[in-house]
LUMNUBA-410284 format. One record per residue (C-alpha): residue in three letters; x, y, z. Coordinates in steps of 0.2 Angstrom, whole numbers, always signed. Layout:
BEGIN
<node resn="ALA" px="X" py="Y" pz="Z"/>
...
***
This chain:
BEGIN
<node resn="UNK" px="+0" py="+0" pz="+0"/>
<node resn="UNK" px="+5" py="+18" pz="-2"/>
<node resn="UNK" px="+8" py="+30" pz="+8"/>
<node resn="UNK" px="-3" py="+47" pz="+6"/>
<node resn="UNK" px="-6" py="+63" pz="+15"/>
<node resn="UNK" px="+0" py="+67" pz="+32"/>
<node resn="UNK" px="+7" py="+50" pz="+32"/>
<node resn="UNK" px="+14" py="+50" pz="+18"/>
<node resn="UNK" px="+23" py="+67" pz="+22"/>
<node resn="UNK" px="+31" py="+61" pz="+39"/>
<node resn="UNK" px="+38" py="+46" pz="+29"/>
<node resn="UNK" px="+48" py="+61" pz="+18"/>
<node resn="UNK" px="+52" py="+68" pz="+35"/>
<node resn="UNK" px="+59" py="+55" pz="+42"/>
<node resn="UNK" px="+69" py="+46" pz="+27"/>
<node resn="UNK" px="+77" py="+65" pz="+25"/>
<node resn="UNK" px="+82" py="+65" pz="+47"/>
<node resn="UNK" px="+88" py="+48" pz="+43"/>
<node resn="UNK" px="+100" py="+57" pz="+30"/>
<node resn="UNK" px="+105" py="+68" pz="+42"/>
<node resn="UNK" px="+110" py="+56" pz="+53"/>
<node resn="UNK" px="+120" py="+44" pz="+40"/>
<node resn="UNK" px="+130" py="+61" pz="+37"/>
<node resn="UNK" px="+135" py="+60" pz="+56"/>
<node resn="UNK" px="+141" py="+44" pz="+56"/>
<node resn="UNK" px="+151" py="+46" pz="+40"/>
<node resn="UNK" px="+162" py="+58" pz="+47"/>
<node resn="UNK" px="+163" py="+46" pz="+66"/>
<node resn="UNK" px="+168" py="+31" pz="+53"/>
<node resn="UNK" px="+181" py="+40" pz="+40"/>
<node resn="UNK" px="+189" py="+54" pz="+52"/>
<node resn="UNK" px="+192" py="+66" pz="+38"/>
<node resn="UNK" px="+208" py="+76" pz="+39"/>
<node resn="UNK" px="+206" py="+97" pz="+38"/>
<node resn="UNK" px="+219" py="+107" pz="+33"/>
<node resn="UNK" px="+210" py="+125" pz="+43"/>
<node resn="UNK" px="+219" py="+143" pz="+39"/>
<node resn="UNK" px="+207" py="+149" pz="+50"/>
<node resn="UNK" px="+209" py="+167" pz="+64"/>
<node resn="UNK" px="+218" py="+165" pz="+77"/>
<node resn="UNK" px="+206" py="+170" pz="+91"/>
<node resn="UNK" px="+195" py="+154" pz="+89"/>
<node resn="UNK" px="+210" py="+142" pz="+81"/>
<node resn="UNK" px="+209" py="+132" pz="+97"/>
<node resn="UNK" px="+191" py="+130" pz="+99"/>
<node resn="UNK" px="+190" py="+127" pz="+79"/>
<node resn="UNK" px="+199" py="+112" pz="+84"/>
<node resn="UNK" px="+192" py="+106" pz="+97"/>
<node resn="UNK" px="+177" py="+106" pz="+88"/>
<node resn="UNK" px="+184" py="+94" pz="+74"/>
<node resn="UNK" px="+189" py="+84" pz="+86"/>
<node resn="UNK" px="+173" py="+82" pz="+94"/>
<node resn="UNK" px="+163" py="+79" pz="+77"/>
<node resn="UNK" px="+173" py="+65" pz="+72"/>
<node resn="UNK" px="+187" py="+75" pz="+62"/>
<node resn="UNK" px="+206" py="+79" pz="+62"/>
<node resn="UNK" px="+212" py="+96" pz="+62"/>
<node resn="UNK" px="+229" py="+103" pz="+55"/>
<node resn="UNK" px="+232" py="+121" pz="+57"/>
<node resn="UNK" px="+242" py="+130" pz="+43"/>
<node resn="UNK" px="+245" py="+148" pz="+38"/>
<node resn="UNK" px="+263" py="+147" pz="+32"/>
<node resn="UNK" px="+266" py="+149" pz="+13"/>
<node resn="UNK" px="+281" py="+138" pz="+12"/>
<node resn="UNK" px="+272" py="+125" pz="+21"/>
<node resn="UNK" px="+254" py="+123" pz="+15"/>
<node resn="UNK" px="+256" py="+117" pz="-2"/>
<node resn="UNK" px="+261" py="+100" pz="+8"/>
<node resn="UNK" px="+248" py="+100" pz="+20"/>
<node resn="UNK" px="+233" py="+102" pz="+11"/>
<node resn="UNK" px="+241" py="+90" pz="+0"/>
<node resn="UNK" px="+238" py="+78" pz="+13"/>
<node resn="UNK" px="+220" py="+81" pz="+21"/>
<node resn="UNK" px="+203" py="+80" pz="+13"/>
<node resn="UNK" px="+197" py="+96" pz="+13"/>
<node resn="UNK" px="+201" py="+115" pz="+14"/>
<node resn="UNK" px="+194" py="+126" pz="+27"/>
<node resn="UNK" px="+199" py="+144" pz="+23"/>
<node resn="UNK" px="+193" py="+160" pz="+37"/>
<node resn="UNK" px="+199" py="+178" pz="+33"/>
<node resn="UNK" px="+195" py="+183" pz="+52"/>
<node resn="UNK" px="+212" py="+188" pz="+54"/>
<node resn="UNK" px="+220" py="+196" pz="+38"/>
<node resn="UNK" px="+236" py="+196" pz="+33"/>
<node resn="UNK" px="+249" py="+196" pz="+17"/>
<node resn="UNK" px="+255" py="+180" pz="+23"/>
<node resn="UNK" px="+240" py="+173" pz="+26"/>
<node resn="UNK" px="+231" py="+177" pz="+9"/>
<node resn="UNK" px="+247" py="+171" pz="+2"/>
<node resn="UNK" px="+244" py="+154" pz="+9"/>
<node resn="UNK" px="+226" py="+154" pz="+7"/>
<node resn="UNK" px="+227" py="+156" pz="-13"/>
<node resn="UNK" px="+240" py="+142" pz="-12"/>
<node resn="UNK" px="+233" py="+128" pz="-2"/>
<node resn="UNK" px="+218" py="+134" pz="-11"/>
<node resn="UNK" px="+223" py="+132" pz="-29"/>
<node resn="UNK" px="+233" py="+113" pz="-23"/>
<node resn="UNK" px="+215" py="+110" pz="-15"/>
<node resn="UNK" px="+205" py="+112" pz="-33"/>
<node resn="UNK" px="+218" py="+102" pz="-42"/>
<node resn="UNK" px="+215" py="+87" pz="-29"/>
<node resn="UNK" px="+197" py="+91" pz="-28"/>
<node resn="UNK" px="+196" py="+91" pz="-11"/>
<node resn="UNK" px="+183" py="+99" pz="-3"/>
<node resn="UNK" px="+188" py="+118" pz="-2"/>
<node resn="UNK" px="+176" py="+130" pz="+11"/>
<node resn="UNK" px="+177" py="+148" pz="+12"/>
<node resn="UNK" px="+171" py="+158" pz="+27"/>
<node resn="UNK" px="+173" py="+177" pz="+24"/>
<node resn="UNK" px="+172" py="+185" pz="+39"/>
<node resn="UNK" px="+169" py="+204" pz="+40"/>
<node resn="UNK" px="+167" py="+204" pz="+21"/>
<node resn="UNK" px="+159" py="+223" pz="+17"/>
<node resn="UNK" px="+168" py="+230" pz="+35"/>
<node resn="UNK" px="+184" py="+233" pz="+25"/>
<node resn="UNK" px="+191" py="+232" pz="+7"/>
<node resn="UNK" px="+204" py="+219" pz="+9"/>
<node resn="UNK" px="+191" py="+209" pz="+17"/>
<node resn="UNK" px="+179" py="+211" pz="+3"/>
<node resn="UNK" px="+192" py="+210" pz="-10"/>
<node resn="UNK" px="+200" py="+193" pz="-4"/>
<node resn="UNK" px="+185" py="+185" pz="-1"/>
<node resn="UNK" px="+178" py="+190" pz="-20"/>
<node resn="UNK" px="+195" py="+183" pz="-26"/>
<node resn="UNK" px="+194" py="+168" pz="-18"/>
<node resn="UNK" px="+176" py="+165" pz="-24"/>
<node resn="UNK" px="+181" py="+169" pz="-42"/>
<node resn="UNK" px="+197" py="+159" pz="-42"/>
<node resn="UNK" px="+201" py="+143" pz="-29"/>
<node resn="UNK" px="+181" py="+141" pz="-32"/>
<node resn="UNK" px="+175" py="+136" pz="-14"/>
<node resn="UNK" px="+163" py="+119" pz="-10"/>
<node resn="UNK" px="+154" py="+128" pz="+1"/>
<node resn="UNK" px="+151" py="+146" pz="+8"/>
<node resn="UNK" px="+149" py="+149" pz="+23"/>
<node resn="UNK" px="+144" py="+166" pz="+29"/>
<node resn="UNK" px="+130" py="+176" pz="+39"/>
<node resn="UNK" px="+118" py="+186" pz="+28"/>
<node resn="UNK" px="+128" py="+203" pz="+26"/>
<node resn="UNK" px="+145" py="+193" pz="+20"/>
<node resn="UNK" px="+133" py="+183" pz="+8"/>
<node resn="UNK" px="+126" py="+199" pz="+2"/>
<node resn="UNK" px="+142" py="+207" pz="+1"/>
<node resn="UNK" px="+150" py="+192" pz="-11"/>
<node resn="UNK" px="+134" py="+191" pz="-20"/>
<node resn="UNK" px="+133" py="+208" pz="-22"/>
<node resn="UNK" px="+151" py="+217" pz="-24"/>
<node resn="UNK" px="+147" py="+228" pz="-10"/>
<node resn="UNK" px="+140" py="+228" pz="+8"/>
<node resn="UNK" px="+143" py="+233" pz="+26"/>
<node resn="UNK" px="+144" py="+224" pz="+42"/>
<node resn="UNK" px="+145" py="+229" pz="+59"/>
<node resn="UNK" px="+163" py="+222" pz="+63"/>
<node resn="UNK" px="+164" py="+204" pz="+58"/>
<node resn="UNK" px="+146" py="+202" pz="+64"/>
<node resn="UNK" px="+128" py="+202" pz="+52"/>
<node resn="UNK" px="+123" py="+220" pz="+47"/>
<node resn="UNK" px="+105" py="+222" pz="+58"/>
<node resn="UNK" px="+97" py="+228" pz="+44"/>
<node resn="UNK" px="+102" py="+213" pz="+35"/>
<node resn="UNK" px="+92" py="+197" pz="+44"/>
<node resn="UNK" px="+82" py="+183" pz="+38"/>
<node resn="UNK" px="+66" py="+184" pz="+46"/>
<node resn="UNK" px="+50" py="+175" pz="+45"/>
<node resn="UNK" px="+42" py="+189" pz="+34"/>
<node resn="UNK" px="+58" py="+188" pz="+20"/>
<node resn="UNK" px="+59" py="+170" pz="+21"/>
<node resn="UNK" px="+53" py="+168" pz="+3"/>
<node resn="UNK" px="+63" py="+183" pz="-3"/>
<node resn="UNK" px="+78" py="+176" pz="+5"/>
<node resn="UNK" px="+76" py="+157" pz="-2"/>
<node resn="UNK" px="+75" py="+163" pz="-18"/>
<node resn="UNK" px="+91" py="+174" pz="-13"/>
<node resn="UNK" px="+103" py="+161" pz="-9"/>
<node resn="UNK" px="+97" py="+147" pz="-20"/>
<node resn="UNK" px="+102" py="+161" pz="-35"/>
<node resn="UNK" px="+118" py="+164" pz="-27"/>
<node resn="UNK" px="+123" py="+145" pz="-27"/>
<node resn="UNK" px="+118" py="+142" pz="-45"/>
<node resn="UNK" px="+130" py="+157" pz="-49"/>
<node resn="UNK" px="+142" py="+151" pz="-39"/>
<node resn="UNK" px="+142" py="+132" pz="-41"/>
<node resn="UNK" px="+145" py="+130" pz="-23"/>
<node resn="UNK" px="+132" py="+127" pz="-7"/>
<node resn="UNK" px="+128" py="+141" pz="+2"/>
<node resn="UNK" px="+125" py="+142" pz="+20"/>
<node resn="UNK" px="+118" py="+157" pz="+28"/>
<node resn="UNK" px="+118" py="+157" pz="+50"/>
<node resn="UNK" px="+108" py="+167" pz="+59"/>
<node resn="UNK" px="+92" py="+167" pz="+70"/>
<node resn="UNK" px="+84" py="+157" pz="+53"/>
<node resn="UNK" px="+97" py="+148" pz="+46"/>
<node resn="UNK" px="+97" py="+143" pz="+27"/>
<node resn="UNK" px="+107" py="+130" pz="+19"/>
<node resn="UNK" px="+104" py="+128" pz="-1"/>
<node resn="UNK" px="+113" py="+123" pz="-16"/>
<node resn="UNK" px="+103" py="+129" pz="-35"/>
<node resn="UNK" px="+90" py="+116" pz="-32"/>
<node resn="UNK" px="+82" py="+116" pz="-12"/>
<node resn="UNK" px="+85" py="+126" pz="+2"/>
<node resn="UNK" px="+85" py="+120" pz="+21"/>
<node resn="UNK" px="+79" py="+131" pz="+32"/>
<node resn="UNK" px="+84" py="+127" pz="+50"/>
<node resn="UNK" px="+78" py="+134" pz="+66"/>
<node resn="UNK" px="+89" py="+125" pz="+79"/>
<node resn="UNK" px="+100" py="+134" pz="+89"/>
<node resn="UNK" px="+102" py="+151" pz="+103"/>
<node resn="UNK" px="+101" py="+166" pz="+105"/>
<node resn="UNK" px="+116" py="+166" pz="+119"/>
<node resn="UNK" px="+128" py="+158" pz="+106"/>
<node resn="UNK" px="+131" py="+175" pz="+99"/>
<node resn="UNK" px="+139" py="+179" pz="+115"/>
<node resn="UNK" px="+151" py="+165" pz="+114"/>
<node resn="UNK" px="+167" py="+168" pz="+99"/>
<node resn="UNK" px="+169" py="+159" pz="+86"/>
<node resn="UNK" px="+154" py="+145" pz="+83"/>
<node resn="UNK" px="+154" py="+153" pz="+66"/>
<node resn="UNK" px="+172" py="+145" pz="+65"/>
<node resn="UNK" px="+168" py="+129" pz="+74"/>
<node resn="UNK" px="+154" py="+126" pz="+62"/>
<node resn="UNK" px="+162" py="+131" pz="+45"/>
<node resn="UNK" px="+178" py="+118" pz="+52"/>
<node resn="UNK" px="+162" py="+104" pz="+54"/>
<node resn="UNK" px="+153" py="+108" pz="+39"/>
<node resn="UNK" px="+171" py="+105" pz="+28"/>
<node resn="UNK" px="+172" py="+88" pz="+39"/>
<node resn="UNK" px="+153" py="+85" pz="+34"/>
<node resn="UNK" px="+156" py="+90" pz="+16"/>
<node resn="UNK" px="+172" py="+79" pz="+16"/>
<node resn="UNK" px="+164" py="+65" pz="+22"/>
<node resn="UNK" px="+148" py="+65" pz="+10"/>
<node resn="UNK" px="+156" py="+71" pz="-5"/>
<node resn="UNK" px="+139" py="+64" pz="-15"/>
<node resn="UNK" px="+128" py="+75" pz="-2"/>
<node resn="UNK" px="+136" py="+92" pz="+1"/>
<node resn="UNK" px="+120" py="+102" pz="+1"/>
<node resn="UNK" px="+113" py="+90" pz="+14"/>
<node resn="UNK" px="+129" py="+85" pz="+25"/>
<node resn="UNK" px="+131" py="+104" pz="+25"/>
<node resn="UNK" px="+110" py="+107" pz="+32"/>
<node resn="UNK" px="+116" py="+93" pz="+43"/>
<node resn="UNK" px="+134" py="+100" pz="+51"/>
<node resn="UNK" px="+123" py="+116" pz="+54"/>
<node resn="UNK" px="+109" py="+108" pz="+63"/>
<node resn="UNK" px="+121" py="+98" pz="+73"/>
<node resn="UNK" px="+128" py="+116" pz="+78"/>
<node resn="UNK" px="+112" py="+125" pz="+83"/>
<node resn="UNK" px="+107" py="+109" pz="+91"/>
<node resn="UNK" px="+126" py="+107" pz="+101"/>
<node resn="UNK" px="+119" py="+125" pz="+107"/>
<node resn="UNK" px="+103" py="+120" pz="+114"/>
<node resn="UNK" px="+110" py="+105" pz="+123"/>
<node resn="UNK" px="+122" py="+116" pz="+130"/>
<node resn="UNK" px="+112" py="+128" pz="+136"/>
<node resn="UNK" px="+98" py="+114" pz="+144"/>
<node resn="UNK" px="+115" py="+112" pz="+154"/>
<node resn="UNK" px="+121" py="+129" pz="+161"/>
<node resn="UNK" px="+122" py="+129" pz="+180"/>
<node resn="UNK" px="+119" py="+145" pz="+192"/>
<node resn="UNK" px="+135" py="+155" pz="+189"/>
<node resn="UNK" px="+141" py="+148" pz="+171"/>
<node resn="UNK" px="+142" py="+160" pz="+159"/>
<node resn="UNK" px="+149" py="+159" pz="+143"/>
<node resn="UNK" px="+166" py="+151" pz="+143"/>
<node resn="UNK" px="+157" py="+138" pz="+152"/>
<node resn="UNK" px="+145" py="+137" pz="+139"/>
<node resn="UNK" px="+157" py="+136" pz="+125"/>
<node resn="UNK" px="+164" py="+121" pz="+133"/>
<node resn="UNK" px="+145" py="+112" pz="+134"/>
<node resn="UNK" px="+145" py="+113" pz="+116"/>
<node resn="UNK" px="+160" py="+107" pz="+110"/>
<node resn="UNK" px="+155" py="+92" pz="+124"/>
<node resn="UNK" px="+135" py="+92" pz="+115"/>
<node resn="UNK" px="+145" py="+90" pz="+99"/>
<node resn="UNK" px="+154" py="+79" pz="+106"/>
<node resn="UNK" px="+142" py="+66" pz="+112"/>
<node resn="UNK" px="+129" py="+70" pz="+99"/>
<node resn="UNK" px="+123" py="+53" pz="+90"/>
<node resn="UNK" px="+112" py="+50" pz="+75"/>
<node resn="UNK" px="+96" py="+47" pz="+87"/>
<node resn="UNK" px="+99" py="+64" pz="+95"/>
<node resn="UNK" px="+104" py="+75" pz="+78"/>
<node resn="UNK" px="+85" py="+66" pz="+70"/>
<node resn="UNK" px="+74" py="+67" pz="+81"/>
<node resn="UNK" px="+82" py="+85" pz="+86"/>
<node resn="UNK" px="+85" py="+94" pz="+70"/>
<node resn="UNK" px="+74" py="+107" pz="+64"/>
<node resn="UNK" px="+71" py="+112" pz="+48"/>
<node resn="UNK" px="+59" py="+113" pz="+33"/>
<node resn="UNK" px="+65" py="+109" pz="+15"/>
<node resn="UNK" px="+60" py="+122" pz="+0"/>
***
């Protein structure tokens, strides 16, 4: 017999949390290497979060140097929180070996529209190493998608925010900007969405407090190259399920706090959610709609 309506609806439901959870369990089972030039104010918790997902982190910035490691890992994750000649240098490097390996490359372009080197690099890398994955919030999406933008610091602009009333605008927004791009595209905020040219997740895990924390942007993007990397037939969906892991890490996390934590202790209870997060937990607790 078939399945129709309501029923047949939760099947879908169900088959695509199963997904989700298959995507987790990859990652635990193949331990993908990470070559991260990422800033260096969240480097340590950027590993640490690897480690808990299932991955391997190596950390690189060195010109001379990087061309060997990312020769070595599975996948490239590229932050441009903390700017410099040398870094850029090593970026284009161990981006360009990356896209003649095909290892999964992401980009997150922090504070892209708060300054032109920001901008500039982030555009560049776009147009030339040709990133997997982008991972941004809405005003650095914007800004590549765009040319121009502004930020406040490396943080979303508040007039730029996806909200329930420009959910449909927004879809359509970053499902363009993929096609154009060839690449999925992942846009966190209080709504998060996560699209390649065809469907779009839009995800509602996650907490408010996590903005008080630095540097779950850079945790996440670090676990969406180890998902990427580790699904290589399923980027949009290992990337929809690295981001729901994240929110989810958040709420678990904060279910945890204790009269006088705050947010260092907080940080820690979500690389530990991350840590201990199995394929039960991440499906029955992801949150998310497909368009």
């Amino acid at each position: 017999m078939g399945l129709f309506g309501k029923e047949k609806e939760n099947a879908a439901v169900s088959t695509e949390r199963k997904a989700l959870g298959a995507c987790l369990q990859a990652v635990r089972t193949t331990t993908p290497l990470i070559h991260n030039i990422t800033n260096y104010v969240t480097v340590n918790d950027v590993a640490n979060a690897l480690l808990a997902c299932g991955g391997s982190p190596i950390m690189s910035d060195e010109p001379m140097d990087v061309y060997d490691i990312t020769s070595i890992c599975g996948g490239l994750n590229i932050n441009i929180g903390t700017l410099n000649e040398r870094s850029i240098e090593a970026m284009t490097v161990a981006g360009s070996r990356a896209r003649s390996l095909g290892h999964v490359i992401l980009l997150d372009p922090v504070g892209a529209g708060a300054s032109t080197l920001r901008t500039t690099t982030a555009q560049t890398i776009v147009n030339t190493v040709r990133p997997d994955v982008i991972r941004g919030n809405i005003s650095e999406i914007k800004t590549l998608a765009k040319g121009t933008g502004t930020t406040k610091g490396v943080d979303a602009d508040a007039a730029d925010t996806v909200t329930e009333e420009n959910l449909d605008e927004m879809v359509s927004f970053v499902k363009n900007f993929a096609a154009k791009v060839n690449a999925v595209i992942a846009i966190t905020g209080a709504i998060d969405l996560v699209a390649d040219g065809n469907v779009c997740y839009v995800i509602r895990n996650g907490r408010p407090e996590m903005s008080k924390i630095t540097g779950t942007g850079c945790q996440l993007s670090a676990v969406a190259t180890a998902y990427a990397v580790a699904n290589p037939e399923n980027k949009v969906d290992a990337v929809a399920a690295a981001v729901c892991l994240m929110g989810l890490a958040g709420e678990i996390g904060w279910s945890r706090m204790q009269e006088g934590d705050g947010n260092s202790t907080y940080r820690n209870r979500i690389i530990d959610a991350i840590f201990n997060m199995d394929s039960k937990t991440l499906e029955e607790g992801a949150k998310y709609e497909i368009r």
